[in-house]
Each structure stands twice: as C-alpha cells, then as structure tokens.
C-alpha positions as CSV (number, residue, x, y, z in Angstrom):
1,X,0.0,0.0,0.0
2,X,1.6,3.1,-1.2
3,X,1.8,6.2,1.5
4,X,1.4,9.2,-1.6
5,X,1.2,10.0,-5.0
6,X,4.2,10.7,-7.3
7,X,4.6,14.4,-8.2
8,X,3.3,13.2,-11.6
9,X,0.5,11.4,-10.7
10,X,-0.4,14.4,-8.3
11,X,-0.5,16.3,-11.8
12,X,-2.6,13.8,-13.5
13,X,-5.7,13.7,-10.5
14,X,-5.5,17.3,-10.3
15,X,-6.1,17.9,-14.2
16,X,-8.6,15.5,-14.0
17,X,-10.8,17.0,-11.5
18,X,-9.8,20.2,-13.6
19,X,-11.5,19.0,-16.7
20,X,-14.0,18.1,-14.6
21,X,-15.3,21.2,-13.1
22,X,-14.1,23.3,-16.1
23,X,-17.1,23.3,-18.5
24,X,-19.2,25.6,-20.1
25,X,-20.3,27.9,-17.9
26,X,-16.7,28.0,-16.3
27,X,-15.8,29.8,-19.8
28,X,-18.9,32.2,-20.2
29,X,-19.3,33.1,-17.1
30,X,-15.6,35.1,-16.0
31,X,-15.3,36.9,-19.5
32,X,-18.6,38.4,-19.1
33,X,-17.5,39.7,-15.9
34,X,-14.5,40.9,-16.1
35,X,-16.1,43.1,-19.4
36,X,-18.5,44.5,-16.8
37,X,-16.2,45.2,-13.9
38,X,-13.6,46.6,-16.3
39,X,-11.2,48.4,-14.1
40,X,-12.4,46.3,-11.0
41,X,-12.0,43.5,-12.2
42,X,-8.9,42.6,-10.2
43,X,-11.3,42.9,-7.0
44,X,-14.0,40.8,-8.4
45,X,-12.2,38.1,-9.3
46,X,-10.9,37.4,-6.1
47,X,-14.3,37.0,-4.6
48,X,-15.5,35.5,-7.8
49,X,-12.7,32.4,-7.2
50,X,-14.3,32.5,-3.3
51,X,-17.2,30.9,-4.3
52,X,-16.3,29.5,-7.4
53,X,-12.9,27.8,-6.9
54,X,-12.6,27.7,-2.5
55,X,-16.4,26.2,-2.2
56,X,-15.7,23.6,-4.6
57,X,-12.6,22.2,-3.8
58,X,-13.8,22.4,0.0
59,X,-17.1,19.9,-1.4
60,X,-15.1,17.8,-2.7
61,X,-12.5,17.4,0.4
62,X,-16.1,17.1,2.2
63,X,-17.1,14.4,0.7
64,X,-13.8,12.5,0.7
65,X,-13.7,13.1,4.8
66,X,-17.0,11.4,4.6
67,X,-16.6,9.1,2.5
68,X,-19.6,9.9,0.2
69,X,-22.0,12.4,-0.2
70,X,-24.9,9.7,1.3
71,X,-22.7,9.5,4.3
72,X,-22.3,13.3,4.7
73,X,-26.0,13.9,4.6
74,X,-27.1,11.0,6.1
75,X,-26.2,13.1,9.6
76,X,-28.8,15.1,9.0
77,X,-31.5,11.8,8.9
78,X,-31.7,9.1,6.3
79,X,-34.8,10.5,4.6
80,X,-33.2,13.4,3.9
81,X,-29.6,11.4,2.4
82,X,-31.7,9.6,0.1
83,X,-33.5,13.0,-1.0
84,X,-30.9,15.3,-1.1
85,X,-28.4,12.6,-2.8
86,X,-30.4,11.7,-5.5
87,X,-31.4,15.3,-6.7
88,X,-28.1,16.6,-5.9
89,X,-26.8,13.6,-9.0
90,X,-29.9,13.9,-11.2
91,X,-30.1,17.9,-11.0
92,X,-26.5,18.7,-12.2
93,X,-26.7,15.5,-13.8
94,X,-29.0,14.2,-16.5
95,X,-31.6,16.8,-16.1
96,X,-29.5,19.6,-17.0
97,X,-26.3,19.6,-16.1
98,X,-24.9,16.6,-18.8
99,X,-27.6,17.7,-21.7
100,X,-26.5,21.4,-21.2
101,X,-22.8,20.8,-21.4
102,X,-23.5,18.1,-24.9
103,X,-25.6,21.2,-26.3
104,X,-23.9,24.6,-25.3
105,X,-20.9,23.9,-27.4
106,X,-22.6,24.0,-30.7
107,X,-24.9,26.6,-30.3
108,X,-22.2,29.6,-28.0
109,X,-19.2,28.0,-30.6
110,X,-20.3,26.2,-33.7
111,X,-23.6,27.2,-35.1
112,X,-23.1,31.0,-35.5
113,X,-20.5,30.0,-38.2
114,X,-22.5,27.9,-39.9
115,X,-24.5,28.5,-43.1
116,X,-27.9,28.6,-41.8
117,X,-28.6,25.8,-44.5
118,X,-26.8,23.7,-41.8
119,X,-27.2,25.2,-38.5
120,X,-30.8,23.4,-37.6
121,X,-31.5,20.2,-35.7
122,X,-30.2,18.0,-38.0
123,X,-26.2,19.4,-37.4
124,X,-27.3,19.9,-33.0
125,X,-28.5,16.2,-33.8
126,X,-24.9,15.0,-35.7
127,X,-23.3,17.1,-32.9
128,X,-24.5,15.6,-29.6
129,X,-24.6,11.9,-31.1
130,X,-20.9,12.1,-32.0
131,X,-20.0,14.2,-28.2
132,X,-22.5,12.0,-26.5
133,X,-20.8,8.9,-28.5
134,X,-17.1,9.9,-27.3
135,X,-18.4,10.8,-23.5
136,X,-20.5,7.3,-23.3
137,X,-17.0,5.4,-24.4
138,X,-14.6,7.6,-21.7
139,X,-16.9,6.5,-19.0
140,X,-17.6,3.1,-19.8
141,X,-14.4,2.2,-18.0
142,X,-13.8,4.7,-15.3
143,X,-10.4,3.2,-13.8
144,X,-8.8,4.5,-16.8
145,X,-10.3,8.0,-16.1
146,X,-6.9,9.6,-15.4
147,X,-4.9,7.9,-18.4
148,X,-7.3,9.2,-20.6
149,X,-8.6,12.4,-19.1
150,X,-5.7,13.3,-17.0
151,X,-3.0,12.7,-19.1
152,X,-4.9,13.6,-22.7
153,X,-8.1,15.5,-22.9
154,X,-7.5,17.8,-20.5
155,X,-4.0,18.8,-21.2
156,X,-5.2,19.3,-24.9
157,X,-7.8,21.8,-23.7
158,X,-5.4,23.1,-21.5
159,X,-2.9,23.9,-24.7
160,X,-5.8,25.3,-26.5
161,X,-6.4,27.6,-23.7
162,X,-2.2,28.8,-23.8
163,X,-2.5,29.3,-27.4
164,X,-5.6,31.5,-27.5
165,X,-4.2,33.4,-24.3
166,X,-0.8,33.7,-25.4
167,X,-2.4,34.9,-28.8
168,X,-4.4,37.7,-27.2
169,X,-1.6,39.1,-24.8
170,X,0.7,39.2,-27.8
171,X,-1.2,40.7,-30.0
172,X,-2.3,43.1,-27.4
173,X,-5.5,44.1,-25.5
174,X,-6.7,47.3,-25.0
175,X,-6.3,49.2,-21.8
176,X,-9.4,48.5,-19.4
177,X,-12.0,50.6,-18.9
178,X,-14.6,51.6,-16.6
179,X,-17.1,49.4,-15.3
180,X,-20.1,48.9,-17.3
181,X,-22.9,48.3,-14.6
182,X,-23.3,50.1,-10.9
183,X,-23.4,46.7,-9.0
184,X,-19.3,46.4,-10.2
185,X,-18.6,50.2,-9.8
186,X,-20.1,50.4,-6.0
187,X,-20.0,46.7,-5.0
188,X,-17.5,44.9,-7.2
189,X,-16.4,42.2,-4.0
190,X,-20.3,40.9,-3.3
191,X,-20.6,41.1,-7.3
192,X,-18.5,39.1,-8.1
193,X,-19.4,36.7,-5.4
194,X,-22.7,36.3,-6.3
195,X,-21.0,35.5,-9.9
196,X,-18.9,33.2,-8.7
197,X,-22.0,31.3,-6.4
198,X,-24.2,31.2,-9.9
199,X,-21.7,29.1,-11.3
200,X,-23.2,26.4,-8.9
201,X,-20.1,24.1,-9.4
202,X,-19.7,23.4,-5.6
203,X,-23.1,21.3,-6.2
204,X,-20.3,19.0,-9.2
205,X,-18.4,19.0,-6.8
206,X,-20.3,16.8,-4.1
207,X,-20.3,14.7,-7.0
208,X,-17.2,14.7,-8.1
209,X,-15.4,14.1,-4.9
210,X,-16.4,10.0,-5.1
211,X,-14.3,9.6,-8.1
212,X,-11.4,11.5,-6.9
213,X,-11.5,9.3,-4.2
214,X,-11.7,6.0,-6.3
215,X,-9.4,7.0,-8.4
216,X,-6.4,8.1,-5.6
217,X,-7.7,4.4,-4.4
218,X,-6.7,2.9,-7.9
219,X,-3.1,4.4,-7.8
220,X,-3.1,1.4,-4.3
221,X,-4.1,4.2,-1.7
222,X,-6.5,2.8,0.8
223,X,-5.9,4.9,4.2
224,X,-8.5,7.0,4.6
225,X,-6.6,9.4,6.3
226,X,-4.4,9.3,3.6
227,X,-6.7,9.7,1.1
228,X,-8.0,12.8,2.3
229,X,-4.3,14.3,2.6
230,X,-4.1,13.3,-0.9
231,X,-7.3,14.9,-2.2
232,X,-6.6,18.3,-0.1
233,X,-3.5,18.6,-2.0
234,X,-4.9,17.5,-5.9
235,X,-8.0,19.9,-4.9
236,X,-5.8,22.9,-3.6
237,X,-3.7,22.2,-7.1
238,X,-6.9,22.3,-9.6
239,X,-8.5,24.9,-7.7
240,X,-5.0,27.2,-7.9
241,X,-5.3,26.2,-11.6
242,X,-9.0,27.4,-11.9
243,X,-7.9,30.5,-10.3
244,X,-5.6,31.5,-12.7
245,X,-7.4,30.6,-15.7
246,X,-10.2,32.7,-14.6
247,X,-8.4,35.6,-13.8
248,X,-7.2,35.1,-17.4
249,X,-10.3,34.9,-18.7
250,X,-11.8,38.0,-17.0
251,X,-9.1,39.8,-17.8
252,X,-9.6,39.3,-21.9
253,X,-13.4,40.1,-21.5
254,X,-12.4,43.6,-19.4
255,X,-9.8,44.1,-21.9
256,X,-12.4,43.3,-25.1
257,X,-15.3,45.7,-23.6
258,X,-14.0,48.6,-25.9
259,X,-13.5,46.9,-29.3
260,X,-16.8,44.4,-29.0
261,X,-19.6,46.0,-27.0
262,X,-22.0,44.6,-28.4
263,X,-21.2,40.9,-26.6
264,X,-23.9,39.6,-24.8
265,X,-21.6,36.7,-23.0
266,X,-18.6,35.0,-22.5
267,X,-18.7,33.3,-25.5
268,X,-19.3,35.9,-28.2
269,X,-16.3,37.6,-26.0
270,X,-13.7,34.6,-26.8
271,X,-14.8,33.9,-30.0
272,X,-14.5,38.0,-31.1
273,X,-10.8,38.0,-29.8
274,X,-9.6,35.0,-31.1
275,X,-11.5,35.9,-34.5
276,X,-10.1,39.4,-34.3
277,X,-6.3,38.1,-34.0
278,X,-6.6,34.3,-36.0
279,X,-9.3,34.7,-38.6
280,X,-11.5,32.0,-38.7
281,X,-8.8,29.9,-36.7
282,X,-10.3,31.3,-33.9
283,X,-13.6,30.2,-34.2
284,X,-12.0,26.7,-34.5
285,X,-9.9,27.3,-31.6
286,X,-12.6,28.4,-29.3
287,X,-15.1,25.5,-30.6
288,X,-12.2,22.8,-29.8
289,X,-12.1,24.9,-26.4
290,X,-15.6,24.7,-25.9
291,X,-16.0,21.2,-27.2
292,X,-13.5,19.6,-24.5
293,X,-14.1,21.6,-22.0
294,X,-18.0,20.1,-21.9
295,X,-17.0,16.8,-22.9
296,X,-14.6,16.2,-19.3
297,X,-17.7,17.8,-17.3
298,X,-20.0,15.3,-19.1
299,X,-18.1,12.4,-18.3
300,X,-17.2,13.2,-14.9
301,X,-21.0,13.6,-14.5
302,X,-22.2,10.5,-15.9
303,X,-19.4,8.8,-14.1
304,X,-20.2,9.7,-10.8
305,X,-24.2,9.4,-11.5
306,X,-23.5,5.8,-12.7
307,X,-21.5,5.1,-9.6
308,X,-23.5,6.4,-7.2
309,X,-27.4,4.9,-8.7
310,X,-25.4,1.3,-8.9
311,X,-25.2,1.0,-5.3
312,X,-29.0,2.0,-5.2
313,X,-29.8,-0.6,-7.9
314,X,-28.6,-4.6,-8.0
315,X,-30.5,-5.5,-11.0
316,X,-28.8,-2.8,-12.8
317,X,-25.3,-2.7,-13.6
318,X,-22.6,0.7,-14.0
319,X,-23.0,0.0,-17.7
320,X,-27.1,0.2,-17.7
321,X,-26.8,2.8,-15.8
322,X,-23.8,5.1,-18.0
323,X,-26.3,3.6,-21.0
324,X,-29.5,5.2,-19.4
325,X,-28.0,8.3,-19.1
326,X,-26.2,8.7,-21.8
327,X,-29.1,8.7,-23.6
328,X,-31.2,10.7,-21.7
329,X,-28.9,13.3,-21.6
330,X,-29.0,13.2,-25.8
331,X,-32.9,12.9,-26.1
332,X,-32.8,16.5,-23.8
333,X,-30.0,18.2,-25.3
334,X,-31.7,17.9,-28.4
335,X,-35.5,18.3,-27.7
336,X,-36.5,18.8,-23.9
337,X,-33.8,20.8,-22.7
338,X,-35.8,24.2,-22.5
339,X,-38.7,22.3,-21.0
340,X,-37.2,21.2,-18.1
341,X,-34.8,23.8,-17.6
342,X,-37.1,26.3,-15.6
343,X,-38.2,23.8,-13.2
344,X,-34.8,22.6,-13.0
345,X,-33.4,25.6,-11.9
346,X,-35.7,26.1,-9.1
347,X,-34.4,22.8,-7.8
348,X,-30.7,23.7,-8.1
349,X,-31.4,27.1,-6.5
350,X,-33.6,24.8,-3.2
351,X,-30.3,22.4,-3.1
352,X,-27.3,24.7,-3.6
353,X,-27.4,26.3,-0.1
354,X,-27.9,22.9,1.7
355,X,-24.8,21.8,-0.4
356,X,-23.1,24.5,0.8
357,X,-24.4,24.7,4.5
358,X,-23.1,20.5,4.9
359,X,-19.9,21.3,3.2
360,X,-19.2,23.8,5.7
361,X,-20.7,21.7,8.6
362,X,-18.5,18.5,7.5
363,X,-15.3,20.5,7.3
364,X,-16.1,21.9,11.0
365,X,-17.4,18.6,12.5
366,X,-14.5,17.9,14.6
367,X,-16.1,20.9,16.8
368,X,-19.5,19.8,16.3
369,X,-19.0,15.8,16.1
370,X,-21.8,15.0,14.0
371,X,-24.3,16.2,16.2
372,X,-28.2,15.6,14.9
373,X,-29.6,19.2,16.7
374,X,-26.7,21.0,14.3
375,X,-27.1,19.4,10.9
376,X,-30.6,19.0,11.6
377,X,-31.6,23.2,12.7
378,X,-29.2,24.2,10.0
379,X,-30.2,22.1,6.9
380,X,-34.0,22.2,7.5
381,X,-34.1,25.9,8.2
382,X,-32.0,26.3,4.9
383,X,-33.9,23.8,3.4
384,X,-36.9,26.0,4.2
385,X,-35.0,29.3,3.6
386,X,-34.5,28.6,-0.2
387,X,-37.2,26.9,-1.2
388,X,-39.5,29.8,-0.5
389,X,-37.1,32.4,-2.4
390,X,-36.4,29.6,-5.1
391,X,-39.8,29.3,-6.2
392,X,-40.4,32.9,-6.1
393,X,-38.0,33.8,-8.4
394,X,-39.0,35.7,-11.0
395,X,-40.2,34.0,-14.6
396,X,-37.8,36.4,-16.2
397,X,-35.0,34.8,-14.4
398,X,-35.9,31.3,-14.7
399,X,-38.5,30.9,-11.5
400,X,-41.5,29.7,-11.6
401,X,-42.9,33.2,-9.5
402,X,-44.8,31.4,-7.3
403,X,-44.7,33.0,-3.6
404,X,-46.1,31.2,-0.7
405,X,-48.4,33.0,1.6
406,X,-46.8,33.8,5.4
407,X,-43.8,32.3,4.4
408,X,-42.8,34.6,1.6
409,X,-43.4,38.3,3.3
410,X,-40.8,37.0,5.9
411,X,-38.1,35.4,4.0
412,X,-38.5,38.4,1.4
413,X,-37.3,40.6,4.3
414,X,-34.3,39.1,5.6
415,X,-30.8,40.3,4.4
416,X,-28.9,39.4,0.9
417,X,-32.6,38.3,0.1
418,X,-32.0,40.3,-3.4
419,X,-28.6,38.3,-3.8
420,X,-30.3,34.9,-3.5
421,X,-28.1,34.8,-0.2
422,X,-30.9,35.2,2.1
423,X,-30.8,31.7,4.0
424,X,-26.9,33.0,5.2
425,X,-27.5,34.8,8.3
426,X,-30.7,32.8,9.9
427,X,-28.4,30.0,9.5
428,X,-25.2,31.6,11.1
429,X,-27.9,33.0,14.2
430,X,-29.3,28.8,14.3
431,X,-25.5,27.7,13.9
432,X,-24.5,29.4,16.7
433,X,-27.4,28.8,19.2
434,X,-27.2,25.3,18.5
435,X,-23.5,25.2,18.9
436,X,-24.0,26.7,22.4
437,X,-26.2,24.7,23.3
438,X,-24.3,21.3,22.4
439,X,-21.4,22.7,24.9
440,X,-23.7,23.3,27.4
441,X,-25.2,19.9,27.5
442,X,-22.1,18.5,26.8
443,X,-20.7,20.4,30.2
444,X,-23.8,19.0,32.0
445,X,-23.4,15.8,30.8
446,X,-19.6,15.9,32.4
447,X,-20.7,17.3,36.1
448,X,-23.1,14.6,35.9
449,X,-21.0,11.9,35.5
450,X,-18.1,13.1,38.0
C-alpha cells in the first residue's frame, strides 16, 4: 500500500478533477465579468474564485472526509440522504447539467458560423450523437479516467487555452475601462461573489469528490486518512489552476469591452478575440475549447451518477446505468432541454445552499461531532429558507414566480434576500445557538458523571 502519490501522478488527479469542473459555464461566465467590472476586475475576481474555486474544492475534500456524499448527509437523517443525494446527482446531472454541457458547445461556438442551410436540428442532432458517442465510451471504464482524461483530454484543452491566451496578450489588448454596470462600480467584491456562487459548481463538486477518491484508491491508496491528505493537495492544485485561468479569462473580456460592446456573453467575447487576431482559426480554436471543456464535465457527471445509482440498484449494472443516461442526456439536449430547464433551476437554487451549509458543517465537524440538533436546525431551516425564495424567483430569471403565503413576506425581508443569499444569516444565528447549546449539554453531561 503506497503512502502518496508521485509528483506526476499528483498532476494527473488534479487535471482530472480540472477538466471536470471546467465546463461551459466556467468559460462564459468570467469573461462576461470581467467586461462589466472593467477596471475592478482585479477585485471581483478574487471573490468570484471565493465561491467558485474555494467552495468547490472544499465539497469535494467534504465528501472525501465522509466518505460519500450519502454518508455526509445521512447526519442530518436518512430520509433526507436519500433525497438530497439523489437530486443533488440527477439535477447537475441528466436533467441539466450533462444535456446542457453536450448542447452549449454548438450553439455559443459552432452554429453561429455555420451557413444557416446547416445550422438546424439535424447538425445539433450529428453534434450531440458524436460528443455523447465519445463521453459514453470515456466513461464506460472509469479506472482508466486519469490515463485518458488526465494525461490527454484535459491537457489538450489546456494547450488550447495557452495558445488562444498567449495569442491575445501578444497581440495586445486594450487598456481597461470603466465598469459597465453600478453593482461592479459600488459593490465589485459581493458582485463578483454572487458571480462566482451562480456558477453552482460546488453542487459538481459533491459529486465529483467519489471519483477523486476512487481514483487516488486505484493508484493502491487505501488509508483513509491518507486519502484525504491526498485529495486536499490535488484539490488545492486544480483549484489554484482554476484560479488562474479565470483571472485570465476575465481579464480578456475587461480588456475586449471597448472593441466588441455589443457581446452579450462569454462566449461571443472569446470567440471575437480570437477571430479578431486568428481569422476564422479562432472560431475553430474556441469551438475545440468549448467542445473539451464540456465533454470532461459530461463524463465526470455520468461517471459519478452511474457510480453512485449502482449501489442503489442490484438489477442494474454501471454499464445500464452510464447507457440510461447517456441517452437521456441526448434525447434532452436535443429536444426537452428548455422544458425542463425552468423547473430545474428552481431545484438547483432549493439544493445549492444545503450543499453549501453540509460542506461547511462537515469540514467543521470535529467541533460539532456529527451532532443531529446541528445538521438537523441548520439544513431544515435552509432547506426551508431557499425553497420559498427559489420558487419565487421571478419568470424572467428562470422561476416559476410562485410565492407562498406567510412564508414569503418574511423570508422576502431578511438580508442578501436580493442576492439569492438570504438563507446565510438565519443559519449563522441557528449555527450558533445550536453550537451553544451542544457545549452546554455536553458540560452538563460531564458534572453529571463526575
């Protein structure tokens, strides 16, 4: 039983979980800000990579402490393990999260430079069946994850990345301007915050963090203990890799707000600079980008959905399950994804705070050892917390607009309610009287017995 990883097989877990969490979204969404925050964007990145590079990698050392995301929640009761685990893998999995990532690349990279002759469902059909084709292969036979992730895919998007950086520092950027919207001029560190918490990828990562553990366990690492050293240290790595990128990336969309202000997102952003310094290489380059930056996201997803609904499931195997929804995830990326995507993202906005709120809680359980009244108060009252501002999000913004009598006049009224933060402080004020009143009884308990 080996004791660590090699410093190259260090590289090859960390670029893994890299490719992983690096999808679409990951691409549109720092360009876009760094365009508005123009000369803040320094500021804003920072607390964008608070919530979008510290919150995941902390999920997914969570749920390598606890040896599962079902084992992590199941402190709160077993209902609610079975619940939460199972939306937490279908939401960000093949209702949206898998079908998203097989369709965004051709419509943000490939069909605007198409002839319109071919840009209809027939090409988005051709499209997903080949991505869907290569992500069903790649995670057919997980255990070779980080040969063929790790040591291929992702370094290729990675090069892809360098190039179309390197291209766009050379060739020079503009100096940055001001900011383009008040929320970055007056509050640039909460902006880009709340940026950074829509990218919603510390929800991947409570799924994610079971195959970084199985796959530290396939390089003959069984400790737990050791285990967890070793994901802390991949984690920090990818995350510290994320970091830069994005800062990268924001930089070129501040830097591109004068010559292209008529972007709408990130992806009009990259695709203008690259086309603006290598023709219609660019447009290749950024598809290949966008293509492989998807494709690691999909099969990490479908991975770790297959894993986890195996154990749920005798009668069927990883391979029915990988099959199931593999082909889900094509039938909605090509014809049901806008269906389900406003009910979806009710969901994900109910589930991303309790994410959050047991990530936190499992990282800090040494004070709190496991204890019910904690994880109980603190989950339920989020639970509560977000499902009444979740389904009264506006239509507009992807709610349903539905607000629920009593409940809604109160929540509407609590702090960062406007910042979709408003289950924060209740659960710091619970968090703390319960906290108290576990040392308390825990004192009692000890005079008691002496």
């Amino acid at each position: 039983m080996k004791e660590k990883l090699t410093v190259k097989q260090y590289l090859m877990v960390s670029t893994l979980l890299f490719g992983m969490f690096f999808g679409a979204g990951n691409l549109i969404f720092p360009p876009m800000a760094g365009k508005m925050a123009g000369t803040n964007v320094w500021i804003t990145m920072v607390f964008f990579c608070v919530t979008a590079v510290v919150l995941p990698v902390m999920g997914v050392i969570a749920v390598a402490k606890s040896n599962g995301l079902k084992n992590l929640s199941a402190r709160v009761d077993a209902k609610f393990a079975a619940i939460f685990t199972a939306a937490i893998y279908l939401s960000i999995g093949p209702a949206l999260g898998i079908p998203r990532a097989g369709s965004v690349p051709f419509e943000m990279a490939i069909k605007p430079y198409l002839p319109e002759a071919f840009s209809g469902r027939l090409s988005l059909l051709i499209y997903t069946l080949v991505f869907f084709g290569v992500a069903y292969w790649l995670s057919l036979t997980p255990s070779k994850l980080v040969e063929r992730m790790g040591k291929i895919i992702t370094p290729a998007l990675l090069i892809l990345m360098v190039i179309m950086f390197a291209v766009s520092l050379i060739g020079g950027m503009p100096e940055l301007g001001a900011p383009l919207k008040d929320s970055y001029q007056n509050h640039p560190s909460l902006t880009g915050f709340i940026d950074g918490y829509m990218t919603m990828d510390t929800i991947a990562a409570l799924n994610f963090g079971l195959i970084v553990s199985m796959v530290i366990q396939e390089f003959n690492i069984k400790d737990e203990k050791r285990i967890v050293r070793t994901t802390i240290k991949a984690g920090s790595l990818s995350g510290l890799l994320l970091a830069v990128i994005y800062f990268i990336l924001a930089y070129l969309g501040a830097a591109s707000a004068g010559m292209f202000p008529e972007t709408t997102n990130g992806a009009q952003i990259l695709s203008r600079v690259s086309m603006h310094l290598l023709g219609k290489g660019g447009a290749i380059l950024v598809a290949g980008i966008f293509t492989l930056a998807c494709l690691t996201t999909s099969v990490g997803l479908i991975t770790s959905s297959g894993k986890y609904f195996t154990t749920l499931s005798k009668r069927l195997s990883y391979r029915n399950w990988v099959t199931i929804w593999t082909l889900l995830s094509l039938v909605f990326a090509n014809i049901g994804l806008d269906a389900i995507l406003k009910y979806n993202i009710t969901v994900l906005f109910i589930i991303y705070p309790l994410a959050i709120v047991l990530i936190v809680l499992a990282l800090l359980d040494r004070f709190f050892e496991s204890s019910a009244l904690i994880y109980r108060s603190t989950v339920y009252l989020t639970l509560v917390i977000s499902t009444v501002s979740s389904l009264a999000m506006k239509v507009e913004d992807g709610g349903l607009g539905i607000k629920i009598p009593f409940l809604y006049p109160l929540v509407s009224k609590l702090p960062l309610y406007d910042f979709q933060l408003v289950w924060v402080v209740p659960v710091l004020v619970v968090l703390a009287v319960t906290y108290g009143v576990k040392l308390v009884n825990t004192r009692f308990r000890k005079k008691v017995r002496v």
